[in-house]
C-alpha positions as CSV (number, residue, x, y, z in Angstrom):
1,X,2.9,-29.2,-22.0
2,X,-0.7,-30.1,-21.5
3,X,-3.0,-28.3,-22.7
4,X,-6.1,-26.7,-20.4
5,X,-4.6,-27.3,-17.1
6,X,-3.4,-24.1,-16.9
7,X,-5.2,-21.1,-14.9
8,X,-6.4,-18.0,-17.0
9,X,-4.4,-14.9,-15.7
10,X,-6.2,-11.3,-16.2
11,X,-5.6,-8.0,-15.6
12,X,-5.2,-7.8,-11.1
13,X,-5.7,-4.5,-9.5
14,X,-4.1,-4.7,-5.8
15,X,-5.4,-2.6,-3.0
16,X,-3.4,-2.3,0.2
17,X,-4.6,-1.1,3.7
18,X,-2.2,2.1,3.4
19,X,-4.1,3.2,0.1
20,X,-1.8,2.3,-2.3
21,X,-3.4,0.8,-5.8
22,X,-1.3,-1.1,-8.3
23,X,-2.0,-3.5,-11.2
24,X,-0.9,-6.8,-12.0
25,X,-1.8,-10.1,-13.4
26,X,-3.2,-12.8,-11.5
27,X,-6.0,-15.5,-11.8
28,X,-8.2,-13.3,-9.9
29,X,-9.4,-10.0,-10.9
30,X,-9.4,-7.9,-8.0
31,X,-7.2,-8.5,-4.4
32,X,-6.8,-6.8,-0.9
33,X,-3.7,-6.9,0.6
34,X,-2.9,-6.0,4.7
35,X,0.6,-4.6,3.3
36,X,2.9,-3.8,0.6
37,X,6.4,-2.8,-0.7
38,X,4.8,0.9,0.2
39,X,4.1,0.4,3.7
40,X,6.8,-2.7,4.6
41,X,9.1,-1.8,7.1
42,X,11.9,-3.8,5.2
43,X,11.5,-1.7,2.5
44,X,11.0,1.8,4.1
45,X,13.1,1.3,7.1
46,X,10.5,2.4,9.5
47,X,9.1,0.0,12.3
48,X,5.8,-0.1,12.5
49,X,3.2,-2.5,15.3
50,X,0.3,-3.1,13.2
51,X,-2.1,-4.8,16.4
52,X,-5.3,-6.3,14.3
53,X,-8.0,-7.0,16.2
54,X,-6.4,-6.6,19.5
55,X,-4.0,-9.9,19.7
56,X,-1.2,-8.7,21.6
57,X,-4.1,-8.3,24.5
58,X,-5.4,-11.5,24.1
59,X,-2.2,-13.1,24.3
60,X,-1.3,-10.9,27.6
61,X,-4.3,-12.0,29.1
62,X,-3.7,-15.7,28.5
63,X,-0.4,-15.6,29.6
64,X,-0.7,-13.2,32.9
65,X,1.1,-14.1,35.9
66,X,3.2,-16.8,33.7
67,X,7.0,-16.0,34.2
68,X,9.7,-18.4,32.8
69,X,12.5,-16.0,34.6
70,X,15.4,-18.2,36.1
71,X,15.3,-16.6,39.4
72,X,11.7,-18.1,40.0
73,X,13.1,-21.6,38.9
74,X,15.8,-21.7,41.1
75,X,14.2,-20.9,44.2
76,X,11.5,-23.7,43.9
């Protein structure tokens, strides 16, 4: 192996957006995570629609009045 091409890993303390802390080791320090194995709904079986900064607007609002149904495309 060569030697100084590898990263320096350190102590990593994880902070998710439920609350949840937990440590690890990374090359950074300190990280912020949207969601974890706490708040995933693979893991806890609960669905949950996380809507950050209001996309599921922005794409109805781009896409109003567009309908790919196959009744429309047979009558034109």
């Amino acid at each position: 192996m060569k030697e100084k091409i590898h990263p320096t890993y350190v102590d990593c303390k994880v902070r998710c957006g439920c609350g949840t802390t937990f440590q690890t080791r990374a090359t950074v320090g300190e990280l912020a995570v949207d969601i974890c194995s706490a708040c995933h709904p693979f893991y806890t079986g609960k669905q949950k629609f996380v809507d950050t900064a209001g996309r599921i607007e922005k794409f109805n609002k781009k896409f109003k009045g567009f309908d790919t149904s196959v009744e429309k495309a047979a009558t034109a």
